[in-house]
N, C-alpha and C positions, 0 to 999 in steps of 0.2 A: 212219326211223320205221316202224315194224310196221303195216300195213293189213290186218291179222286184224280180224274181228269177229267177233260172239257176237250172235246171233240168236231171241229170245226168245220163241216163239209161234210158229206157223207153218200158222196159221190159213190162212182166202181171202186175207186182207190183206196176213198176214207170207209167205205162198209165193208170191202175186206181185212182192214188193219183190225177194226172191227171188232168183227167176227174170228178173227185170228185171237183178237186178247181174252174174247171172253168163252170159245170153245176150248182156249187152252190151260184156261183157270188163270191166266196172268193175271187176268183184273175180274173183279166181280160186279157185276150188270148194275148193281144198284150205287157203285162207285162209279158211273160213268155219265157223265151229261153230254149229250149231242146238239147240237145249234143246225139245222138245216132247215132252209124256208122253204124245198119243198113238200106238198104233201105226202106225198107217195115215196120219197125216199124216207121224211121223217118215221112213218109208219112202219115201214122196212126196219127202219134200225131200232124200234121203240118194240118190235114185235120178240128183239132179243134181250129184254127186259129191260133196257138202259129208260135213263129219261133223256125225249128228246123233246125239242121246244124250236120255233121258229127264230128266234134272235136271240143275241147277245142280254136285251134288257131282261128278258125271264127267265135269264139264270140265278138263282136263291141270292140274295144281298150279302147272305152270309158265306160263299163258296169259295172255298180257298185253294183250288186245285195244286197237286205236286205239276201237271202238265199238260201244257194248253197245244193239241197238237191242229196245223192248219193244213186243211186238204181241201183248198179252192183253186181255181183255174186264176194262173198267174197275173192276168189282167184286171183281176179286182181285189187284190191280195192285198195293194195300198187303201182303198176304202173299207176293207173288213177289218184289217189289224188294229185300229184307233178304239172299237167299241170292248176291247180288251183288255188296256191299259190299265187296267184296276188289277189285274195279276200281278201286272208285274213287278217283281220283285221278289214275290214269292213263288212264282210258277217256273218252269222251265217250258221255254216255245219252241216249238219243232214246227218249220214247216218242209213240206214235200211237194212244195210248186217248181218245176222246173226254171233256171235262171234267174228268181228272185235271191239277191245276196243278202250274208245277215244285216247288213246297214241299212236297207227296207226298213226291218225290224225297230232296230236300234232306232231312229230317225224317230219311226209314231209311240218306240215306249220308253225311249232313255238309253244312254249309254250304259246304263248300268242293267241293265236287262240280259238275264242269261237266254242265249238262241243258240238252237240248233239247225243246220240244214241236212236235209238229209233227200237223195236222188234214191227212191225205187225204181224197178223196172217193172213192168208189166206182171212174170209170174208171180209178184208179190199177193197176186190175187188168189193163187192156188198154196202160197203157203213155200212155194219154189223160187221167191226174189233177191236177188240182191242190193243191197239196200248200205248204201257210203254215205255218212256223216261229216261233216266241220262242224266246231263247237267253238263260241265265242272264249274268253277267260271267262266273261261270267258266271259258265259253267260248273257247279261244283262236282268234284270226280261221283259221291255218291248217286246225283239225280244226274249223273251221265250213265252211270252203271242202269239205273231202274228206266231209263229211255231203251235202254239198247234192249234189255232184256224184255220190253215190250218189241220190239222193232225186230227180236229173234223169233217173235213168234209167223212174221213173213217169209223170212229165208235167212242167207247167211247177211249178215255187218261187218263191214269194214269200213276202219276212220282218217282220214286225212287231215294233217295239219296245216295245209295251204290252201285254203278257200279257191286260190286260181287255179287248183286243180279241177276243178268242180267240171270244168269242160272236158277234159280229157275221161272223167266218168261220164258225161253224159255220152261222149264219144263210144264207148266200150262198155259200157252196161245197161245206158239207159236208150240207147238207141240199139242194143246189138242182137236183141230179140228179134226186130225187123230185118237183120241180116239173115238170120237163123234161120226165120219163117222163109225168107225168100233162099235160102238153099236147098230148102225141102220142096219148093215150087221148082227149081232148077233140075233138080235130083228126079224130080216124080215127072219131068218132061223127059229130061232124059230117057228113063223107063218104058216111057209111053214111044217113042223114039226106036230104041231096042226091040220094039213088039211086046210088051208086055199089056195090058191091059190097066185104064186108067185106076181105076178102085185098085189093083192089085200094086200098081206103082208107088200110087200115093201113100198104101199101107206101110207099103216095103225101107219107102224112101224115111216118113215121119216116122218109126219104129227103130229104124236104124243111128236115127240121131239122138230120138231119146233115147238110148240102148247104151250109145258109145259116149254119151253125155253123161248118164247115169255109173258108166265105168271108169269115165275117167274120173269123176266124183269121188269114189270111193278106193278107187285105186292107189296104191300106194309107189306106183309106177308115175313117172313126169309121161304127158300127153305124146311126147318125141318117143321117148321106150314104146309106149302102148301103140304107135306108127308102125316101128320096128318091127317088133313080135308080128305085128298083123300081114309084114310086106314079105313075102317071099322074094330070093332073089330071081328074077324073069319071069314072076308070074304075073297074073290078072292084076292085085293091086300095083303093083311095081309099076306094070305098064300105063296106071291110070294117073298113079304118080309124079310119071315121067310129065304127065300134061300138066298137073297142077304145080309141080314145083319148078318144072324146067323154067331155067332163068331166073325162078323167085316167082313167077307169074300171079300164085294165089297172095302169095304174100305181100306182094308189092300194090297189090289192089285193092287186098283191106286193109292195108296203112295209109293207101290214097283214100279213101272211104271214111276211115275212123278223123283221117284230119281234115276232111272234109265237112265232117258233124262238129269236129272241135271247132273249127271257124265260124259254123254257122250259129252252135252255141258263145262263142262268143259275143256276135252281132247282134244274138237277141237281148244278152245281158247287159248291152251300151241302152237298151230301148231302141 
């Protein structure tokens, strides 16, 4: 079976996926066809040996890619997918536009068209993302296996069987970087707050979260244990505890937060 793909956008998002498949031997440069109309990014991606080309029409007559992956910004997602339609059938379509559902798809190539959707988040660009799938039936298990095993080359994958989950990921993965970032902003004021010095804050604060992020990763500990161990009873953390958790405080505010993104990814998925 052919492990060509056809790479559609090659944006920050689509030239890191990229650069993830072909620095990691998943796919090999001369198996890869890219479609970007700009110059300067075509270039970009054409410089890691792939062939890339301005449109859909100067792809070989004869190309029969295993997976046509789409990485354009969600507002023109309905006029790029039509010049496609010669795949399908044979292809398996991934896109990774936020709020585009697979019946987009379905609508310009056929019900019978196998889709995948799939929500990264931002570190997907450093190889750190995570990265949640829905799959139509059309889906065959083996070209779900060889999609994922490209899409592990971003970060971790997890799959969902109800497409209306897709918001409660965007809620919690695809939007939860910008929580992240903005604690490290909170964190590094803080500091600065305390008398620390800004550069010294910032380091303190951003090293701390990658630290305890990276621990609880690999930890074999639940994040609650790893809480535990770290809180003495009456001390320092304990007492800073007492602010984030009394009442639920921290937690009651990223659940109003997270349903807060899941609403408004809803609203964008009505159009």
């Amino acid at each position: 079976m052919s492990d060509r793909v056809v790479l559609v956008g090659c944006g920050n998002m689509g030239f890191a996926m990229l650069k993830g498949w072909i620095d990691s031997g998943a796919l090999q440069p001369e198996n890869v066809h890219v479609v970007e109309p700009a110059e300067a990014l075509r270039e970009r991606a054409g410089a890691l040996g792939v062939r890339a080309v301005a449109e859909a029409s100067a792809l070989p007559a004869d190309l029969k890619p295993r997976m046509v992956l789409v990485a354009v910004k969600p507002q023109v997602m309905a006029q790029i997918i039509p010049a496609y339609a010669r795949f399908a059938g044979e292809a398996t379509f991934v896109s990774v536009a936020a709020g585009i559902p697979v019946a987009l798809f379905e609508k310009h190539l056929g019900d019978k068209a196998a889709v995948i959707r799939c929500m990264p988040n931002t570190p997907a660009a450093i190889g750190k993302g995570m990265l949640v799938t829905y799959r139509n039936a059309n889906v065959k298990d083996e070209d779900m296996a060889f999609v994922t095993e490209l899409l592990k080359t971003s970060g971790q994958v997890a799959s969902i069987a109800d497409e209306g989950l897709m918001d409660a990921v965007t809620a919690v993965s695809g939007s939860g970087p910008a929580y992240v970032f903005h604690f490290i902003e909170c964190l590094t004021d803080a500091g600065v707050t305390a008398g620390l010095e800004r550069d010294t804050a910032a380091l303190l604060a951003m090293q701390t979260v990658h630290g305890a992020g990276a621990l609880a990763a690999h930890s074999s500990d639940t994040p609650s244990r790893l809480r535990e161990q770290v809180t003495s009873p009456n001390g320092t953390t304990a007492a800073a505890l007492d602010v984030l958790m009394g009442e639920n405080r921290l937690k009651n505010l990223v659940e109003e937060a997270v349903e807060a993104a899941k609403q408004r990814s809803i609203e964008l998925g009505k159009g």
